[in-house]
N, C-alpha and C positions, 0 to 999 in steps of 0.2 A: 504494500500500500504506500502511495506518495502522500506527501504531505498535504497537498491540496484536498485526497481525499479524506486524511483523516481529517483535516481542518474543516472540511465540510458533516463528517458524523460528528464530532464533535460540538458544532456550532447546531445541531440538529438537534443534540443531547441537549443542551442549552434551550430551547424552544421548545421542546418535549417537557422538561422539569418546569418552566415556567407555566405552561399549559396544565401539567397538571397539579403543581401545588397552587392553581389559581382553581383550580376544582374543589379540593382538599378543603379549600380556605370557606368556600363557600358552607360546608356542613360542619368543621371545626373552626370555633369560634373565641375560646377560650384564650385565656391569658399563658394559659399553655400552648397552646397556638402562635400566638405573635412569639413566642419566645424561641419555639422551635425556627423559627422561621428567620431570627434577628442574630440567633446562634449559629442555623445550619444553611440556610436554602440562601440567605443575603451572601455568604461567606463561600459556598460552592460556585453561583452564579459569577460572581468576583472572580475567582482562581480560575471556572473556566471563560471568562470573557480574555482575562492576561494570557493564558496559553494558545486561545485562537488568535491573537495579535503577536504571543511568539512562531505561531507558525506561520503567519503571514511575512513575518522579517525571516525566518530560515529560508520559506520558501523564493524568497527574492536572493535573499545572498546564494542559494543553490542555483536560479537560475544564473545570476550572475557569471560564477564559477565555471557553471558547463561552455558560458559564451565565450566566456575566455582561455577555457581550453581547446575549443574546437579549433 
C-alpha cells in the first residue's frame, strides 16, 4: 500500500469515527459522555488529522525523491 492510499483509509477512519460518535452522542447524553469524548474521540481525531498531514508531507518529499532520481 502507498501512502496516498493509506492517507486516504485513514482520513476515511476519521469520517467514519466522527459519523459515528455523532450517532452515539445522540442517545448518550450524560456527563459521562462529554467526558468520554473531551478525553478520547477530541484526542484520537487530533493524532489522526496530524498523521494525515504527515502523510501528505512524506508523500510529496517521496514524490520529490523519485523525480530526482529518475
Amino acid at each position: 500500500m502507498g501512502v496516498y492510499e493509506g492517507r486516504g483509509q485513514l482520513a476515511k477512519a476519521v469520517k467514519d469515527l466522527t459519523q459515528k460518535w455523532g450517532e452515539t452522542k445522540m442517545s448518550w447524553t450524560d456527563q459521562n459522555a462529554e467526558e468520554f469524548e473531551r478525553r478520547y474521540i477530541h484526542q484520537i481525531e487530533a493524532d489522526l488529522r496530524q498523521a494525515v498531514t504527515a502523510m501528505e508531507h512524506i508523500a510529496s518529499v517521496l514524490g520529490q525523491v523519485y523525480r530526482d532520481c529518475e
